[in-house]
N, C-alpha and C positions, 0 to 999 in steps of 0.2 A: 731689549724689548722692555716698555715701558708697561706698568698694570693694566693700561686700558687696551695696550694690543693684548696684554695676557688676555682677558676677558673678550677682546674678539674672536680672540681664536680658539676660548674654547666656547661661545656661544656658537660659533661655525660647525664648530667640530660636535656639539651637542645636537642642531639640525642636522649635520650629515647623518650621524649616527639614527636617528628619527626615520629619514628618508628611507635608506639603507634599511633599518625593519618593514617599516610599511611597505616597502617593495618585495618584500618576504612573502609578506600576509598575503596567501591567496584571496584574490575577490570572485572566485568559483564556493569557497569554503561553505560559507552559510547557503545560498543557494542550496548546493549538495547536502547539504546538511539538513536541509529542508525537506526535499525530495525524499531522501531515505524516509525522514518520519512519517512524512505523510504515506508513501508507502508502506511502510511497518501498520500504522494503522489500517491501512487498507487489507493486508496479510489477516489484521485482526478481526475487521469484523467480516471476511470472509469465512473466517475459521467458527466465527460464532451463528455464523446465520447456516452453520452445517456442511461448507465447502468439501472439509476433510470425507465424509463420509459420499457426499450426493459428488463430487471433482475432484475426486482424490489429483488427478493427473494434472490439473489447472493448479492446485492449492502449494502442490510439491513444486512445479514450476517456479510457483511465484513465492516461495522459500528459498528455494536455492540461488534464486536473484537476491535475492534479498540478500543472503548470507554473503553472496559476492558483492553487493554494493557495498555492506559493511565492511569486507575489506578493503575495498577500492578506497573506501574513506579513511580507514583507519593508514592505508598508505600513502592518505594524498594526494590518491589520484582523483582529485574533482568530478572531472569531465564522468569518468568511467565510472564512477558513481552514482552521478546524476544518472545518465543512460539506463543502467542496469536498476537504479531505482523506479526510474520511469516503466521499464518491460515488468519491474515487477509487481508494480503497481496495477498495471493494467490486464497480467494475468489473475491477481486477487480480484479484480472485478467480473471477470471473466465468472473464476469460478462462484463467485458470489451469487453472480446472475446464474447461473447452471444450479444450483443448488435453490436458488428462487424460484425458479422452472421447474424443478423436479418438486418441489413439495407443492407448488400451484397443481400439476398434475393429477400427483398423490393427491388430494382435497378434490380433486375436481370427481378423479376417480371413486371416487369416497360417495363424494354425493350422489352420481348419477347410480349404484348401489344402492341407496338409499333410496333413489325416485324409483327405481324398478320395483323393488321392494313396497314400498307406499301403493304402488299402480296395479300390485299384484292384489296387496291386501283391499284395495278400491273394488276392482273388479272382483272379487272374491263376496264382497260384502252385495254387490249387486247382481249379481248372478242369482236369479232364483231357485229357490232349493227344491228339489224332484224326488 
């Protein structure tokens, strides 16, 4: 073999080698990898807008997915990943909205308290005195 076969063959062999990885690299990876965080962030601002306390049941769901997605990714399982990111996504919204709900309530309750009150001291005030 002469230097320019040598150098075909290992620019052959340099693409093969190339291919051969890319063919490794999952094209699920990022994707999944995406999913998780945007559900991880969804976990978060569940937890902040008071899930834990107002959905305890919705918040712990969409934990426990979540702790499964991160392994599912951590073992490369893409697919299973994504999924279990997705459910857990959509339980953190869940409880987000339930804990929305209960403090709209709470406030709603609040104020109608407050208007009996007002309506009593209204009527009180014009009530003529005997």
């Amino acid at each position: 073999m002469d230097a320019k076969s040598n150098k075909l063959v290992a620019r052959f062999a340099a693409v093969a080698a190339v291919l051969a990885l890319s063919a490794c690299a999952s094209p699920n990876r990022a994707p999944a990898t995406a999913d998780v965080a945007v559900s991880r962030n969804a976990v978060e601002n569940a937890v902040s807008a008071g899930a834990a306390q107002l959905a305890p049941e919705e918040i712990t769901a969409a934990r426990a997915k979540m702790q499964l997605a991160n392994q599912a990714l951590a073992a490369k399982d893409y697919k299973k990943a994504s999924e279990l990111a997705t459910q857990a996504q959509a339980d953190a919204q869940l409880a987000q909205s339930k804990a929305n709900s209960a403090k709209a309530t709470a406030a709603s309750q609040a104020l109608d308290a407050d208007l009996r009150v007002l309506r009593q001291e209204v009527d009180r005030a014009n009530t003529p005195a005997q």
